[in-house]
C-alpha positions in Angstrom: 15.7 -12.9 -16.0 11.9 -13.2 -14.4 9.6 -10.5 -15.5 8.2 -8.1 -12.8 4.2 -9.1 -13.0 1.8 -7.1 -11.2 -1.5 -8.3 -10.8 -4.1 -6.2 -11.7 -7.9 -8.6 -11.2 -9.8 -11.2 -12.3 -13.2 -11.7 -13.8 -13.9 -14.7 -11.7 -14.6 -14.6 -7.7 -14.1 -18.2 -7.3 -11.0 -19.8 -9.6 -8.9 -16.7 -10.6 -9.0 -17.1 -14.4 -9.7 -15.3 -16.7 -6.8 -12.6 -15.3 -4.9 -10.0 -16.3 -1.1 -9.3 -15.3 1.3 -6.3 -16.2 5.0 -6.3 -17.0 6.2 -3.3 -14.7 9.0 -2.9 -16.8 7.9 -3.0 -20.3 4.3 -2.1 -20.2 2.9 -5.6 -21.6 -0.4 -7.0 -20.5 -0.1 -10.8 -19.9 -3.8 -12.7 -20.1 -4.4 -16.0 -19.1 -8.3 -18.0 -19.4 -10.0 -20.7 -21.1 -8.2 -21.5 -24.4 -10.0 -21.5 -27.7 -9.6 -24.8 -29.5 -12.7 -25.6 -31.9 -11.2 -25.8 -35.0 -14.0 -23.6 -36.6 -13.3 -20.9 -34.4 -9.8 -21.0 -35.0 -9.9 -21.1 -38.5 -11.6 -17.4 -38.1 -8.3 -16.0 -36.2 -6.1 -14.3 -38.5 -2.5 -13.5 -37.9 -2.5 -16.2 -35.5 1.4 -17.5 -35.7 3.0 -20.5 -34.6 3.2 -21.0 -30.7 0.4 -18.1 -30.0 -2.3 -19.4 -28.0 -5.8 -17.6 -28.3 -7.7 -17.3 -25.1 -11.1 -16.3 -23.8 -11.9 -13.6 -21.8 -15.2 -11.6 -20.8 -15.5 -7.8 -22.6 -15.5 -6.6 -18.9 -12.3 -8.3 -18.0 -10.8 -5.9 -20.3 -12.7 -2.9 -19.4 -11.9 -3.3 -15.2 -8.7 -4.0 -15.2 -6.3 -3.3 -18.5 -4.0 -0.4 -18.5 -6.4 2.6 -20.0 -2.6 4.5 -20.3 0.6 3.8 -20.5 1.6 7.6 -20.6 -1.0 8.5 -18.1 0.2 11.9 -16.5 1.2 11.9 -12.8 -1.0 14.3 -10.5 1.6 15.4 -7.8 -0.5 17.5 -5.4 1.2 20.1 -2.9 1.4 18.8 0.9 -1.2 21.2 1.8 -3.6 19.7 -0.4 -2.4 16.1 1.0 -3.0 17.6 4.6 -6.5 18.3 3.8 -6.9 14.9 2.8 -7.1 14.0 6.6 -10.1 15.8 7.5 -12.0 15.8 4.0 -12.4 11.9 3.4 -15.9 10.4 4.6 -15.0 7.4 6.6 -12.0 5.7 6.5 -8.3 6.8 6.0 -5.3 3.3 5.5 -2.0 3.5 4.8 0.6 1.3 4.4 4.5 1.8 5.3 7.2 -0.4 3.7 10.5 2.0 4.6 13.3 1.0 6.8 13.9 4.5 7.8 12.0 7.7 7.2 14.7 10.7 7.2 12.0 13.5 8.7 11.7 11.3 11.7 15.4 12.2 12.2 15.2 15.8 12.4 12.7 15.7 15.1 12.9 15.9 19.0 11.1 13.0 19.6 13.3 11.1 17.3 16.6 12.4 19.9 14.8 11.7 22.7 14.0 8.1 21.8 17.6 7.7 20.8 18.8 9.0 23.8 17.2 6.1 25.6 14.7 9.0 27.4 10.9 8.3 27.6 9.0 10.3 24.9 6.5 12.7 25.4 4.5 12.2 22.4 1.5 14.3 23.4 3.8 17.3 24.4 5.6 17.0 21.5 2.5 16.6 18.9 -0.2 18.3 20.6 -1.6 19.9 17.5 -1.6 16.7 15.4 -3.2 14.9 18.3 -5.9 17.3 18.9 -6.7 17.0 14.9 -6.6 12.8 14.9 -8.8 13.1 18.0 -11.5 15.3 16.2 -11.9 13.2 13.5 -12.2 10.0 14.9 -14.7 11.5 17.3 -16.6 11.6 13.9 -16.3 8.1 13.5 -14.0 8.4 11.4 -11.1 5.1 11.0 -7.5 5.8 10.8 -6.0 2.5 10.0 -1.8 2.1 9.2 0.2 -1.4 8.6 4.0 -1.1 9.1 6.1 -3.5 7.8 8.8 -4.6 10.4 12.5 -6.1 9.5 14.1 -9.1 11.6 15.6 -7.9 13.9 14.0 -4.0 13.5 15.8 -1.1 12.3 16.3 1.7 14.5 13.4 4.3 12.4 11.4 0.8 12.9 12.2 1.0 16.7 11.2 4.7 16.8 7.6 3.9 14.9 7.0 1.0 17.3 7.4 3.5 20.5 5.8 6.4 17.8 2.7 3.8 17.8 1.5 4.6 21.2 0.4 8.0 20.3 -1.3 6.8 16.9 -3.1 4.4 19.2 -4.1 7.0 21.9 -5.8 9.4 19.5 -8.0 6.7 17.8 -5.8 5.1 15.3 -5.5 1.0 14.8 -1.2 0.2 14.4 -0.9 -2.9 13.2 2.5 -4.8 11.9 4.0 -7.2 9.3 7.2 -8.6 9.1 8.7 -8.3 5.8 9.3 -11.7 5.5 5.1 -11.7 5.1 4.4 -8.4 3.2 7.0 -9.9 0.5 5.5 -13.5 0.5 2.4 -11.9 -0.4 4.2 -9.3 -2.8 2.9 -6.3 -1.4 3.8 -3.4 -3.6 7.2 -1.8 -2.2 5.6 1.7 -2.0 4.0 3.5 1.0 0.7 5.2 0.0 -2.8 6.2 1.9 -6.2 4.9 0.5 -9.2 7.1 1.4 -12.7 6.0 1.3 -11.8 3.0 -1.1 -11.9 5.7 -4.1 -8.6 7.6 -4.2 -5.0 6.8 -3.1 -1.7 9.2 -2.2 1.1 7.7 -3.0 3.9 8.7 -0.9 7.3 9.3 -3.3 10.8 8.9 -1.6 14.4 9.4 -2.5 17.0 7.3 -2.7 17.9 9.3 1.1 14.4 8.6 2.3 13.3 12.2 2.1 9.3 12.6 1.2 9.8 13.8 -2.8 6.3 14.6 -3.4 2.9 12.8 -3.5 0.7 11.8 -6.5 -2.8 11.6 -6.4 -4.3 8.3 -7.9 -8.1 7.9 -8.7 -8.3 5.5 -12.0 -10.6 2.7 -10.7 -8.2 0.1 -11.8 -5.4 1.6 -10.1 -7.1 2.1 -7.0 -8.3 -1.5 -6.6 -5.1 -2.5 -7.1 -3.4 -0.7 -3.8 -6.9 -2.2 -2.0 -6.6 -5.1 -2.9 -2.5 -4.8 -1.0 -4.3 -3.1 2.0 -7.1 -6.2 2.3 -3.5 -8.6 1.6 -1.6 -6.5 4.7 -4.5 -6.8 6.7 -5.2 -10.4 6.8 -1.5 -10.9 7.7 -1.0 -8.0 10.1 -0.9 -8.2 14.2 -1.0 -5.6 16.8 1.9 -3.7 17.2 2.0 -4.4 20.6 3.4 -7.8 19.8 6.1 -6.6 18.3 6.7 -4.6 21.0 5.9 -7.2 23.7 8.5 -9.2 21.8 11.2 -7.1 21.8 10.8 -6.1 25.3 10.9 -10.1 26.3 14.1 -10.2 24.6 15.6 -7.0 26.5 14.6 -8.9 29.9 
């Protein structure tokens, strides 16, 4: 069976080697560059068995992007704290949303409405949250979000894509990705926010889509790693009025 690598950087901005990979299931750190093969060199190695291959990598290879812990301690903030996060961060605020369904979109009036077939009054509804996303974009703030879309969409899908018109009324950029894309690029399956490039809030769900708890992430490494997803989503993404456009062609 295939190992689960995650890609965690490079030292090189032009070929991709030296890098540095980690098994998501055991923990192992897999790294690939240059391989050493004077003979004077290798006669220095010790403990260097049959069908081990030494390689080279810079010092800061190493330093930027190896695991620091493997029992690093998760920091689960309340939701109060994670609220704050919206209108403490300096400039720019990015998440990303992988679910098929999200089960608090279910227990809400705008979610019966929609499935009622009846036009939704998003401001009505969400005049608080509006009035808040409003304020801080009038800041110049950026609120930024990439869903990722089944084919055909599912029906929490549906309600996000009508849900989007409010988002983009009070300042914030909706953009989509079919799933087909976000897993040709192997986006991480995880929804998380990334604020000001320096701290992400990873989003923890049940196995009944419920919001579990979030966990506050700010090791460098770690961090570059969910940007490096967001700049992947990005470069792949499309208004989410296509989506729509395309799904109302089809109703025609």
């Amino acid at each position: 069976m295939a190992r689960r690598l995650r890609f965690n950087g490079t030292g090189s901005g032009v070929n991709g080697c030296p890098s540095i990979h980690e098994d998501l299931d055991t923990g192992e750190v897999i790294v690939h560059g240059p391989v050493l093969t004077d003979p004077d060199d290798l006669s220095q190695l010790r403990h260097l068995s049959e069908g081990e291959v030494p390689v080279v990598v810079p010092r800061e290879l190493l330093v930027d992007f190896a695991p620091k812990k493997s029992d690093r301690a998760r920091s689960i903030i309340t939701l109060e704290e994670f609220d704050r996060l919206f209108t403490r961060f300096a400039h720019t605020a990015w998440r990303l949303e992988t679910r098929r369904r999200y089960a608090s979109d279910e227990i809400t009036y705008t979610y019966a409405e929609f499935i009622a077939g009846r036009p939704v009054d998003w401001e009505g509804r969400d005049a608080e949250w509006c009035a808040e996303r409003r304020a801080q974009t009038a800041l110049g703030k950026r609120f930024e979000r990439v869903r990722v879309i089944d084919t055909p969409p599912t029906t929490g899908q549906l309600y996000l894509l009508d849900n989007a018109r409010r988002n983009s009324a009070v300042g914030e950029t909706i953009l989509g990705l079919r799933r087909s894309d976000a897993e040709r690029v192997r986006l991480p399956d995880e929804d998380f926010w990334i604020f000001d490039s320096r701290l992400v809030a990873l989003l923890n769900f049940d196995d009944a889509d419920n919001l579990v708890d979030v966990e506050l992430i700010t090791e460098p490494a770690s961090v570059l790693r969910y940007a490096m997803a967001r700049d992947a989503a990005l470069h792949h993404a499309v208004p989410y009025e296509e989506f729509a456009a395309g799904r109302a062609a089809r109703n025609e």
